[in-house]
N, C-alpha and C positions, 0 to 999 in steps of 0.2 A: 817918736810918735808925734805926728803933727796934730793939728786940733780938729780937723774932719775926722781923722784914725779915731781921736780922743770922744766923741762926740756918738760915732759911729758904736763906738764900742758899749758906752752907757744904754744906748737905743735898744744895742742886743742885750745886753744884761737886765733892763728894765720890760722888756717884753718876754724874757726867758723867766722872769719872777711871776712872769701874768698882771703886768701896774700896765697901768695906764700912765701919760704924761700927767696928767691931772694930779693923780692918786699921790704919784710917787713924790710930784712937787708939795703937793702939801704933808706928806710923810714927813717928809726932811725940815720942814717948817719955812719955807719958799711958800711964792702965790701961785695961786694954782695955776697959772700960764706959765711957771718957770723954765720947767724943763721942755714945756711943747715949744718954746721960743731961743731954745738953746739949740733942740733940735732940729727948727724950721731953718733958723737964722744963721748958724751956723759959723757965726761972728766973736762968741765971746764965751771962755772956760771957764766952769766951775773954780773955786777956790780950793785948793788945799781940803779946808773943811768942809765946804760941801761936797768935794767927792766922796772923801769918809762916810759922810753919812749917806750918800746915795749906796755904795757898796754894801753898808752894814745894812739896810733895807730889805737889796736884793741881796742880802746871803753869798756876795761874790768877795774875796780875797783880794788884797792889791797886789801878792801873787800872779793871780791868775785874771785879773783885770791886763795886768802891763805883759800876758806872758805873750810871746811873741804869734802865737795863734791861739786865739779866746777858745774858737772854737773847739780845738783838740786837747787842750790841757786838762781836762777828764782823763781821756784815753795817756796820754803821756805821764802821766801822776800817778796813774793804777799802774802801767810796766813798769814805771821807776820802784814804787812801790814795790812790784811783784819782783824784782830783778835783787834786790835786797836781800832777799833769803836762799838765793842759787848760790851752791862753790861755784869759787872762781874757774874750774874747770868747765863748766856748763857755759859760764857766762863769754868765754872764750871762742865755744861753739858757737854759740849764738852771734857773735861778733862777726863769724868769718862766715856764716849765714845771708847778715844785714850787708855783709860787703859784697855780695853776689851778687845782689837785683841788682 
């Protein structure tokens, strides 16, 4: 993940919580330009520790911050999930199903 990807994805994670750049900078104990000049500027990544605290804010996992589509890993979590209690028989079908489209 480059640092626009990086950048890109906090933007959605912090508007998907309902923060504002403001809010969220001064949540994390940043000035309240932090994250709007991370965002705007698009020059310079959080540290280690302030990513932690940006995710633990927005309620988002570093799971599913780094998973390779932010967007869908709801949806991919709940099948993985849901796929866990099928016999391997079903799971089978379902495999030669997914190989069709």
């Amino acid at each position: 993940m480059d640092l626009h990807e990086l950048i890109n994805r906090i933007s959605f994670i912090r508007t998907q919580a309902n923060l504002s750049a403001r809010k969220l900078s001064l949540l994390i104990g940043k000035t309240a330009g932090y994250i709007h000049h991370m965002e705007q500027s698009k020059r310079f990544a959080p540290t280690f520790e302030t990513l932690s605290d940006i995710l633990s804010v927005c309620n988002v996992t570093f799971e599913k911050f780094f998973y390779y589509d932010i967007t869908q890993y709801d949806i991919d979590k709940k099948i993985i999930n849901d796929l866990k209690n099928i016999p391997k028989e079903k799971k089978e079908i379902i495999q030669k199903i997914i190989e069709l489209k």
